[in-house]
N, C-alpha and C positions, 0 to 999 in steps of 0.2 A: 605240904605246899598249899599256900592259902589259892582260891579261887580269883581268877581277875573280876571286879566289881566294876558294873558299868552302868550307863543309864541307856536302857533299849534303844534304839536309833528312831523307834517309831514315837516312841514316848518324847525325846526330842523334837522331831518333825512335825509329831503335833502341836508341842508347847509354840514351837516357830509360826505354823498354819496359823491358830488361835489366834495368834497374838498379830501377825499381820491382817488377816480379816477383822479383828477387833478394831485395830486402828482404822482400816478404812471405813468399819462402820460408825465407828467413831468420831471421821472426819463429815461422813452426810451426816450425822446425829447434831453435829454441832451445825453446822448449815441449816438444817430446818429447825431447831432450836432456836438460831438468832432471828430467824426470817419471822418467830412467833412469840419473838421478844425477850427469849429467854436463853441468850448465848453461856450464862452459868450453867447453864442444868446440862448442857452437851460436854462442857469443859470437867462437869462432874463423873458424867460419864465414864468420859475417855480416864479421867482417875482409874476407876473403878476397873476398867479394861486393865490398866498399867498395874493395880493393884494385883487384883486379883493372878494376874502373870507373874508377878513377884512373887505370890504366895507359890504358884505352883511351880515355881521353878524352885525354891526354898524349899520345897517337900521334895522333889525332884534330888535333890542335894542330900537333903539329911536321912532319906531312905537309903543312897549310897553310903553314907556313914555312918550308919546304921549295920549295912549288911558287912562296913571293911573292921568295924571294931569289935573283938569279943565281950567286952567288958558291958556294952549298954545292953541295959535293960531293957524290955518292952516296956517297963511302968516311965523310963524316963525317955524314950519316944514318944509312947503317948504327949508324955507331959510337954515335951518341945513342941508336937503338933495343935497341942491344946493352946496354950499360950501364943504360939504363931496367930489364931484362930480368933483368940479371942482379943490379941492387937489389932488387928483387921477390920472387926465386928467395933471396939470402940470407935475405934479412928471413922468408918462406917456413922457410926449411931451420932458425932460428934460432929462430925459435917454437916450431916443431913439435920440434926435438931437447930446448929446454928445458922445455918444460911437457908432454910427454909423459903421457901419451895424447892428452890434450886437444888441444893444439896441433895434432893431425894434422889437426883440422877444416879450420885454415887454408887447405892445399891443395884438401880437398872444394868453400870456396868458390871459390876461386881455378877450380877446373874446372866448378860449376855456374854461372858466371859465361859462361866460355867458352861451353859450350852454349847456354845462352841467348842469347847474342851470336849462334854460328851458326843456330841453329833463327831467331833472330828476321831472320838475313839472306837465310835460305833462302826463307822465305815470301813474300814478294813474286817473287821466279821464281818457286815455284811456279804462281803465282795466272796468272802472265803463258805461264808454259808451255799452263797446262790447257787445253785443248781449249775455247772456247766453243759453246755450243749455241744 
């Protein structure tokens, strides 16, 4: 009897947290971006935010189908994570070189994405580390 494969509830909750805190910083990003001329670079942003969620919910996904099929290989997991990766990073690198300035935002969301991901994965250790009183 195969094991039931799921995606942890915390691992969800954060992908959820992330992504609604990304949007709303997303939405002041873009407000003081246009207020300093530059309504692109906020709307790159918020790309970046929506990308980057995209991506982690797509790892989210093929780690689950990863763990329900015997047949895959870790060399051909990798290979799905790398290529996801490096779709990302061009679409990234392709923005940002053509609409210049603006476009650099895309990476900004792309990293205030990640952050948020860690801080929102770190919180729960903490909480479990702290000393109770």
């Amino acid at each position: 009897m195969k094991p039931a494969v799921f995606t942890p509830a915390s691992a969800v909750t954060n992908l959820r947290r992330s992504t609604v805190l990304g949007l709303v910083l997303s939405a002041i990003a873009i407000a003081i971006c246009t207020a300093q001329g530059h309504p692109l670079a906020g709307v790159f942003g918020l790309l970046g935010i929506v990308v980057g969620a995209f991506n982690n919910y797509a790892l989210q996904r093929s780690v689950i189908r990863f763990a329900e099929v015997e047949t895959v290989t870790r060399k051909k997991f990798a290979g799905s994570v790398l290529m996801r990766l490096a779709a990302v990073t061009l679409v990234a690198i392709a923005i940002a070189l053509l609409m210049r300035p603006d476009g650099l935002g895309i990476f900004v969301g792309l990293a205030a994405f990640q952050a948020l991901m860690l801080i929102g994965a770190a919180i729960p250790v903490f909480r479990y580390l702290r000393p109770s009183s």
